[in-house]
DSSP file (Angstrom, degrees, kcal/mol; ACC not computed):
  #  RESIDUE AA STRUCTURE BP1 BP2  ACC     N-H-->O    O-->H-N    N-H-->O    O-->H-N    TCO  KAPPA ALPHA  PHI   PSI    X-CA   Y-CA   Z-CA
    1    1 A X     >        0   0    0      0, 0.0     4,-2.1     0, 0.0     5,-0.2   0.000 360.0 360.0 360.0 -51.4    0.0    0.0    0.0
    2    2 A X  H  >  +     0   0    0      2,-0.2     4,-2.3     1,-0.2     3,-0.3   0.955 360.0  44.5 -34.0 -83.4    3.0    2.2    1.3
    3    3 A X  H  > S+     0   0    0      2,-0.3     4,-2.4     1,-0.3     5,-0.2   0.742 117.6  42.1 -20.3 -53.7    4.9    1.3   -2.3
    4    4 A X  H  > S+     0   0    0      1,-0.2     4,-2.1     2,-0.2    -1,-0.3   0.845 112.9  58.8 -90.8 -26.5    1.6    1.9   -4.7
    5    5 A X  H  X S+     0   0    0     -4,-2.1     4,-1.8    -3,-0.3    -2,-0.3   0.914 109.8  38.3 -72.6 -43.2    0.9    5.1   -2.4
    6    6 A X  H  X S+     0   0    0     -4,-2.3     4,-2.3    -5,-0.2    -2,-0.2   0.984 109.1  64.5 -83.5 -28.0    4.6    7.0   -3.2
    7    7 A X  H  < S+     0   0    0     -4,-2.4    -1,-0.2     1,-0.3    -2,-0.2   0.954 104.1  49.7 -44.8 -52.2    4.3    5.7   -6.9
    8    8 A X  H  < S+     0   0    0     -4,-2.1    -1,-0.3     1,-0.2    -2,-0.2   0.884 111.8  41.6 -33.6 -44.3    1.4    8.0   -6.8
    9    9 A X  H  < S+     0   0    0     -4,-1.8     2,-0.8     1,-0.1    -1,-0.2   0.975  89.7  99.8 -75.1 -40.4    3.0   10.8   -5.5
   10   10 A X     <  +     0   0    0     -4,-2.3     2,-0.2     1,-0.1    -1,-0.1  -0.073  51.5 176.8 -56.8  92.7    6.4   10.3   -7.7
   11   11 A X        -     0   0    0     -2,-0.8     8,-4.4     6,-0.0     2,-0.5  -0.473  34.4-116.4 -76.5 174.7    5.9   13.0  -10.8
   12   12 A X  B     -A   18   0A   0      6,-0.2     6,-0.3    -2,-0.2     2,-0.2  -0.867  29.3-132.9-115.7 133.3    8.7   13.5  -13.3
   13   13 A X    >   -     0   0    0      4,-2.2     3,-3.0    -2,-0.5     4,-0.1  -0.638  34.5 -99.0 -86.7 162.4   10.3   17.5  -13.2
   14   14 A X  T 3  S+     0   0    0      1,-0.2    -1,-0.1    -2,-0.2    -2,-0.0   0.769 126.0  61.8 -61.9 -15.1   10.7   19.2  -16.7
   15   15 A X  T 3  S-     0   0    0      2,-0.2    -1,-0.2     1,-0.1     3,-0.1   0.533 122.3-108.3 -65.6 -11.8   14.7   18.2  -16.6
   16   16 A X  S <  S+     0   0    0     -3,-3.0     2,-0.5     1,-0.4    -2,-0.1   0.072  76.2 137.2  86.1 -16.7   13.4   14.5  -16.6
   17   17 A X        -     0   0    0     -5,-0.1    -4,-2.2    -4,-0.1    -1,-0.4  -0.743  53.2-125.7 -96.5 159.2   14.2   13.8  -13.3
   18   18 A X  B     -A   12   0A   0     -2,-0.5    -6,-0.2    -6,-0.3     3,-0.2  -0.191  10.6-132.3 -78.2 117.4   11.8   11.9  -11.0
   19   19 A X  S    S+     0   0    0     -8,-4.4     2,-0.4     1,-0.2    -7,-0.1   0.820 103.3  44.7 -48.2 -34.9   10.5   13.4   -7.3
   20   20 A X  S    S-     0   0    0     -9,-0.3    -1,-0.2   -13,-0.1    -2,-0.1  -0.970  89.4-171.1-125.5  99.1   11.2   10.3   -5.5
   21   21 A X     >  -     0   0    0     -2,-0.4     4,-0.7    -3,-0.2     5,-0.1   0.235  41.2 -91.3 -89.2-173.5   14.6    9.3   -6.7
   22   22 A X  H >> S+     0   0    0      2,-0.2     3,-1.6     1,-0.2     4,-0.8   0.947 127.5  49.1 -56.4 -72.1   16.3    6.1   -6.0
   23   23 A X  H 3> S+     0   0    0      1,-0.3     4,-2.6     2,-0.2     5,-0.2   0.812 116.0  41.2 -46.9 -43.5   18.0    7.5   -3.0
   24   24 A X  H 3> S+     0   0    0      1,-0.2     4,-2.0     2,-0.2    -1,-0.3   0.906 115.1  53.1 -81.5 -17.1   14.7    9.0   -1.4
   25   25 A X  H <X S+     0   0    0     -3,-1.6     4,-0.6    -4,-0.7    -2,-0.2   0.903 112.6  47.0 -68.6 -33.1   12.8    5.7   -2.5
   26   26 A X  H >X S+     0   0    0     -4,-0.8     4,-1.3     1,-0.2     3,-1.3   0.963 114.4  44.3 -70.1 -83.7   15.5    4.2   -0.7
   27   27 A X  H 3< S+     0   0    0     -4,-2.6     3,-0.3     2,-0.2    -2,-0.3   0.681 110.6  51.8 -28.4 -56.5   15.0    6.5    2.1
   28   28 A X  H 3< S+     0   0    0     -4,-2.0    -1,-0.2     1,-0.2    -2,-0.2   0.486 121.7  32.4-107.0 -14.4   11.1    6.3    2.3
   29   29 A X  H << S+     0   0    0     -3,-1.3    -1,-0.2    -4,-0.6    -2,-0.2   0.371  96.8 108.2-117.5   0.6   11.0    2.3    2.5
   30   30 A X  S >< S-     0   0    0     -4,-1.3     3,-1.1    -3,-0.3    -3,-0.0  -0.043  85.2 -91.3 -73.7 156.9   14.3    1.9    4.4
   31   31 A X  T 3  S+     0   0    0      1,-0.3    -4,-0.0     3,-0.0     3,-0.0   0.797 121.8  63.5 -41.1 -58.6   14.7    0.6    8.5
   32   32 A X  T 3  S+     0   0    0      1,-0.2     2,-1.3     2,-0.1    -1,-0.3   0.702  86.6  59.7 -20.9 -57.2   14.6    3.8    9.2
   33   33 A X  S <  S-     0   0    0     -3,-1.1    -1,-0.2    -6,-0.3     5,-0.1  -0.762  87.1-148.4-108.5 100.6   11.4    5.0    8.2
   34   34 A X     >  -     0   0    0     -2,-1.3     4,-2.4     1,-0.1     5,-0.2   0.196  28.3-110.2 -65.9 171.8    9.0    2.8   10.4
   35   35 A X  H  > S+     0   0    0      1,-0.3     4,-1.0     2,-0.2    -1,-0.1   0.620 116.4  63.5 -75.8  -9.0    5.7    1.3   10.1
   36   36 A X  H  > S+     0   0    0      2,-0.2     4,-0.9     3,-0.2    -1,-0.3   0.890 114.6  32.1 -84.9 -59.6    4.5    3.8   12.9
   37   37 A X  H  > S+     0   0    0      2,-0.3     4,-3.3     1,-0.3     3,-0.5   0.893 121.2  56.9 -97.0 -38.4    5.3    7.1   10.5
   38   38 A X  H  X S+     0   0    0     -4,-2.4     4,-1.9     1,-0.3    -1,-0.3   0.896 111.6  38.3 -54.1 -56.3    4.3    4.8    7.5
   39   39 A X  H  X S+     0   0    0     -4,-1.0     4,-1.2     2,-0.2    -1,-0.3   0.695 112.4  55.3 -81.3 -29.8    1.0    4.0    8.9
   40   40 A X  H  < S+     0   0    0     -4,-0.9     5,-0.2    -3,-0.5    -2,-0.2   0.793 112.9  45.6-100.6 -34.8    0.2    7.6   10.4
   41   41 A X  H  X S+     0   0    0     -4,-3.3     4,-2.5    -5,-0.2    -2,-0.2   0.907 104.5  59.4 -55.5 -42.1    0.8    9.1    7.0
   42   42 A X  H  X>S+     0   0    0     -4,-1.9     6,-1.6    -5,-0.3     5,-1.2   0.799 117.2  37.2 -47.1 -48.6   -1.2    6.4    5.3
   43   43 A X  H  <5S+     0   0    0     -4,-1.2    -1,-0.2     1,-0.2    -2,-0.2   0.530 105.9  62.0-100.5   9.7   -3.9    7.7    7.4
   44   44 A X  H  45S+     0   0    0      1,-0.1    -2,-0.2    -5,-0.1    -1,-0.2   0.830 111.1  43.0 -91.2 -54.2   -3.2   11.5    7.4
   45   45 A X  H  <5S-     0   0    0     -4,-2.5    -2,-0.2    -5,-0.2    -3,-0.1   0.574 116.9-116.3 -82.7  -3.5   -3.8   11.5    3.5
   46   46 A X  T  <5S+     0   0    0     -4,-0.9    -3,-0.2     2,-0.3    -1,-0.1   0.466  78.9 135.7  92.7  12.3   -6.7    9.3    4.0
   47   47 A X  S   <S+     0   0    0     -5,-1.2     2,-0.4     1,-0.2    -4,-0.2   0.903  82.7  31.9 -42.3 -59.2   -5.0    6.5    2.0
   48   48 A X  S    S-     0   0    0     -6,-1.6    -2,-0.3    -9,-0.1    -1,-0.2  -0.949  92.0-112.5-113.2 144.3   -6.5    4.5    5.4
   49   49 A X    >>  -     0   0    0     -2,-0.4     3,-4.8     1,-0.1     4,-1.4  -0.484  25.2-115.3 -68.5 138.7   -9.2    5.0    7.3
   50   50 A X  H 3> S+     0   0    0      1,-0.3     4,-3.3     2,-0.2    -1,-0.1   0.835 118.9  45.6 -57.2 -30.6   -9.0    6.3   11.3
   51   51 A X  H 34 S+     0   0    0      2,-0.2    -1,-0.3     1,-0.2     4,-0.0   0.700 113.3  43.4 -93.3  -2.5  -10.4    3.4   12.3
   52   52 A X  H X> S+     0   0    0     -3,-4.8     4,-3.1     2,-0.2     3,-1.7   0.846 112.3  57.2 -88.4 -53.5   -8.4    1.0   10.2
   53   53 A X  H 3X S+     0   0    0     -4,-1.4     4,-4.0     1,-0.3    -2,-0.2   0.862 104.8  53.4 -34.4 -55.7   -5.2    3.0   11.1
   54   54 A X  H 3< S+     0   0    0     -4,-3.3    -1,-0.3    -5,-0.3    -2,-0.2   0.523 107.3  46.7 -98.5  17.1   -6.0    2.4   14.7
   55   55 A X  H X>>S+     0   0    0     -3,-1.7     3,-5.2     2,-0.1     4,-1.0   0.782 110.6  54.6 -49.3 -78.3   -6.3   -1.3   14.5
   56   56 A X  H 3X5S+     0   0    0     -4,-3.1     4,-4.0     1,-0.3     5,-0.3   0.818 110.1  43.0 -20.9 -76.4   -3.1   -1.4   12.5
   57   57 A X  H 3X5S+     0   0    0     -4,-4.0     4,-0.5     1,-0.2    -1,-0.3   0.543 117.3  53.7 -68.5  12.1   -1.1    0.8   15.4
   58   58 A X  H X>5S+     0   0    0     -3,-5.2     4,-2.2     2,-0.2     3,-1.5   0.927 114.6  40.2 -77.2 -78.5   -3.2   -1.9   18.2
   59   59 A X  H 3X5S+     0   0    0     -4,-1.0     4,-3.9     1,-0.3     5,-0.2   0.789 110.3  60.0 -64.6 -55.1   -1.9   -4.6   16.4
   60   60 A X  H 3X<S+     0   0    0     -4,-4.0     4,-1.3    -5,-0.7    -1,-0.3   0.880 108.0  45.7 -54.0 -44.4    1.5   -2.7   16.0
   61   61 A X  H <X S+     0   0    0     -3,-1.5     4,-0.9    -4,-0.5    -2,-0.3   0.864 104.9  54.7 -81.2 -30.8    2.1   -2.6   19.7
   62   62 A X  H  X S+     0   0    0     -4,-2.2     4,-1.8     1,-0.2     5,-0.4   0.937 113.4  46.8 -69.0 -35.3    1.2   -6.1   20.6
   63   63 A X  H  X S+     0   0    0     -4,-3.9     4,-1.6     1,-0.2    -2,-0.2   0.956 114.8  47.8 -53.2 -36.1    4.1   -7.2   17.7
   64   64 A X  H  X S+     0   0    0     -4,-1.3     4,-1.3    -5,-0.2    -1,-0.2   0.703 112.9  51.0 -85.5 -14.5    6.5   -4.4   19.5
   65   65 A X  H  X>S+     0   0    0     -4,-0.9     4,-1.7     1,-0.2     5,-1.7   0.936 112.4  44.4 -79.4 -40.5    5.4   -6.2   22.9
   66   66 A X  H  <5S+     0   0    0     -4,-1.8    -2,-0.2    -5,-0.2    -1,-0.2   0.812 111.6  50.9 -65.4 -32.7    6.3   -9.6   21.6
   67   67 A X  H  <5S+     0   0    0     -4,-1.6    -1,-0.2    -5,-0.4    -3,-0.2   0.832 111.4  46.3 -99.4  -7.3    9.6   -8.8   20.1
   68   68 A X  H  <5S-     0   0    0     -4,-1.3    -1,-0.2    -5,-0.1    -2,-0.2   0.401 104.7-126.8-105.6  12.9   11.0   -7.1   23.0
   69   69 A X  T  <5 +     0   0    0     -4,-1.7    -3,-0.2     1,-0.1    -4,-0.1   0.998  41.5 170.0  87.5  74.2    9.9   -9.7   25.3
   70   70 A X  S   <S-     0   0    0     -5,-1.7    -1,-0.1     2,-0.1    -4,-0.1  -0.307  70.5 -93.9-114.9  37.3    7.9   -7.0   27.8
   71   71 A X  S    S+     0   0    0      1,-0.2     2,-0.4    -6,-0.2    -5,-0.1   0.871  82.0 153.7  88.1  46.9    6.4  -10.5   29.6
   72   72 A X        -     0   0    0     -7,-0.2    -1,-0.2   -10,-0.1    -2,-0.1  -0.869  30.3-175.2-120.3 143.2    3.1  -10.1   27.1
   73   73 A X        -     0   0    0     -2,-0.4   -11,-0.0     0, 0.0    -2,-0.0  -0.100  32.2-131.5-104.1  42.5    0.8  -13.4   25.9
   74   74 A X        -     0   0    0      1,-0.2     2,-0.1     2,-0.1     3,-0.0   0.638  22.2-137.9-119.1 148.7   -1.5  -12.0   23.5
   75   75 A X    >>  -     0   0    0      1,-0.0     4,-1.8     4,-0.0     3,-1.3  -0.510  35.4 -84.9-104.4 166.5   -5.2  -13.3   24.5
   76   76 A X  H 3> S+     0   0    0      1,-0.3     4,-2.0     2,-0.2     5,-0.5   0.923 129.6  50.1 -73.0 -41.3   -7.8  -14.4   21.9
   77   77 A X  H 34 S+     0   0    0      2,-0.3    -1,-0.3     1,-0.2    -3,-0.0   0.417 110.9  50.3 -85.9  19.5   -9.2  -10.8   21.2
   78   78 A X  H <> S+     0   0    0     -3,-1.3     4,-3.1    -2,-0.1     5,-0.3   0.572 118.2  39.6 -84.4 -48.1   -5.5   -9.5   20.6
   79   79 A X  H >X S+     0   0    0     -4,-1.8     3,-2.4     2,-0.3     4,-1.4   0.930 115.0  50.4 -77.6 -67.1   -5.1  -12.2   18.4
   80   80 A X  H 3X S+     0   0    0     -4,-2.0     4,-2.0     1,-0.3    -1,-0.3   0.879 113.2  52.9 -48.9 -21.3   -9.0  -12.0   16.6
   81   81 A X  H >> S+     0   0    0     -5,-0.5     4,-1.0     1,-0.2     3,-0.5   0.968 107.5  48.5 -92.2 -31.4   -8.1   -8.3   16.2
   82   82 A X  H << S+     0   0    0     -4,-3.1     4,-0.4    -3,-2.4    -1,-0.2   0.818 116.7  43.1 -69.1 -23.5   -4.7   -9.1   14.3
   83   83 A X  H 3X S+     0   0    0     -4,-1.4     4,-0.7    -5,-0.3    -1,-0.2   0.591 115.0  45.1 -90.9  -6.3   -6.3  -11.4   12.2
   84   84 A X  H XX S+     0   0    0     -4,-2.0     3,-2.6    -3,-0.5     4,-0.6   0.938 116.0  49.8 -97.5 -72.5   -9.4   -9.4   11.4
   85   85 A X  H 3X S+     0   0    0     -4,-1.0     4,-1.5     1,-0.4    -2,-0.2   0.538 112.4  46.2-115.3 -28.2   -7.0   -6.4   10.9
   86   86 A X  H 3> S+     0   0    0     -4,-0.4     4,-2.1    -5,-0.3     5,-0.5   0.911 108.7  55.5 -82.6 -34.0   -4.4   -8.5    8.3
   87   87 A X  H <X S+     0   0    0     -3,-2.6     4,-1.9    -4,-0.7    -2,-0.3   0.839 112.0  50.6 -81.2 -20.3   -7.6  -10.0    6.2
   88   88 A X  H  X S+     0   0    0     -4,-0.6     4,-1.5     1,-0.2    -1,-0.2   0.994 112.2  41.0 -54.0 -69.6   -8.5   -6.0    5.9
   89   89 A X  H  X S+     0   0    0     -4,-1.5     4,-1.4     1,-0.2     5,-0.4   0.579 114.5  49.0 -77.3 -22.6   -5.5   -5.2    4.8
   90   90 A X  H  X>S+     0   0    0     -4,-2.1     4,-1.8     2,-0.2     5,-1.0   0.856 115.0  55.6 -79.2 -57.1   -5.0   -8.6    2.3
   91   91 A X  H  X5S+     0   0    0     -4,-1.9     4,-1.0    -5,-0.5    -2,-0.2   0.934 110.8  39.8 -45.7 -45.9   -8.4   -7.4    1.1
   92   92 A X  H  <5S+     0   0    0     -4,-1.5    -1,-0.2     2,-0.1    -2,-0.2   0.827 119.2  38.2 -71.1 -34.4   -7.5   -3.9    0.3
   93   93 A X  H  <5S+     0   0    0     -4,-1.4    -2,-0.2    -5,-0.2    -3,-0.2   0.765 137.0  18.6-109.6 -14.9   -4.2   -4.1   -1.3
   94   94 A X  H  <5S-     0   0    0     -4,-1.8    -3,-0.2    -5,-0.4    -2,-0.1   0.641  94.5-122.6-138.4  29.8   -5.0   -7.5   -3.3
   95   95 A X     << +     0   0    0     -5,-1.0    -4,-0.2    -4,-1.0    -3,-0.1   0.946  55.7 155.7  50.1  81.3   -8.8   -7.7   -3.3
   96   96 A X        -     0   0    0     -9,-0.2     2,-0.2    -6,-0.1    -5,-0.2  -0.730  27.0-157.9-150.6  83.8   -8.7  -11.0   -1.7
   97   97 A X        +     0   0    0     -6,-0.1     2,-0.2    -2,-0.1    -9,-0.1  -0.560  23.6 145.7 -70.2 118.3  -12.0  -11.9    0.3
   98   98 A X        -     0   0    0     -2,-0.2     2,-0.4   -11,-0.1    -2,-0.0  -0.859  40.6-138.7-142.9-179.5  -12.1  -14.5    3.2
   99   99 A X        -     0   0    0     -2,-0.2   -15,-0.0     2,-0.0    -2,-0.0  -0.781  26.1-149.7-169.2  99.0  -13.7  -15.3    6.3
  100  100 A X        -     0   0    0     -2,-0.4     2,-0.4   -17,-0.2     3,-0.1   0.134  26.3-115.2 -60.8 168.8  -11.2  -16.8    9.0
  101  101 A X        +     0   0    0      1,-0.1    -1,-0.1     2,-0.1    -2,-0.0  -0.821  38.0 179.2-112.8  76.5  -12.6  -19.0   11.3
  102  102 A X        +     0   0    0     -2,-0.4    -1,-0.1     2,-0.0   -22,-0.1   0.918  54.7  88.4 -61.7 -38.2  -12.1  -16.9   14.6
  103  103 A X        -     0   0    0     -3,-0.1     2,-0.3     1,-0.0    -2,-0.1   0.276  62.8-159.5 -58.0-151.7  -13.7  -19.5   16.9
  104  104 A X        -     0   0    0      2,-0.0     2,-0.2     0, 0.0    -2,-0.0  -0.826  10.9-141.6 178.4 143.8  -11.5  -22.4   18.5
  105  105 A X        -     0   0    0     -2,-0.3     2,-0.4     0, 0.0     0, 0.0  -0.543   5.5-148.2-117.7 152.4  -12.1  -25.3   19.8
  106  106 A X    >   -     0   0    0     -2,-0.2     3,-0.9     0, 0.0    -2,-0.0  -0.839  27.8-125.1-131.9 108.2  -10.3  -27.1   23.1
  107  107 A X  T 3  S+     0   0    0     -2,-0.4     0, 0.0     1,-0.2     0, 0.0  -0.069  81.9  27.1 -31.6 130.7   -9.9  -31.2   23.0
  108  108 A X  T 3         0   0    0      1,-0.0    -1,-0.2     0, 0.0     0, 0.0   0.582 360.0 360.0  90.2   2.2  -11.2  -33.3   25.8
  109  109 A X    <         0   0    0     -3,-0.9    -2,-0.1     0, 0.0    -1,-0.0   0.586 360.0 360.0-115.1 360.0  -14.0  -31.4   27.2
């Protein structure tokens, strides 16, 4: 989304060169420029919607909890809301419609 979003932006100046050059393409998808600023832009220019946006950055802090080990388990409605919030996002950038199977079942009872 990020990717098809700066292609958008990229116009060509009358000299032939390109607004978003290698080096700032570089720059604008790079380790550096995070999914946080990625995501807040996305939703400043209305690219996503507020309410999608703030799934995404839910979602964003149980991954940030999990990879710096902060003691977190994520419980089933962290996890339904990271899977409803990825089938959004598969749906939107390659118009690919499903319907997970949230419930879950436990053996032996």
């Amino acid at each position: 989304m990020w990717e098809r979003h700066l292609a958008s932006l990229n116009r060509e100046f009358e000299n032939g060169q390109k607004k978003i050059n290698r080096e700032r393409h570089d720059f604008l998808v790079g380790r550096d420029f995070t999914i946080s600023m990625v995501s807040n832009l996305l939703e400043l220019w209305d690219v996503l919607p507020n309410s999608l946006f703030k799934d995404i950055d839910t979602v964003r802090g149980f991954r940030n909890k999990i990879v710096h080990k902060l003691k977190y388990s994520p419980n089933a409605t962290d996890t339904q809301l990271a899977l409803k919030t990825a089938q959004v996002m598969i749906e939107r950038i390659w118009n690919i419609s499903f319907i997970p199977s949230l419930s879950y079942s436990i053996r032996g009872i």
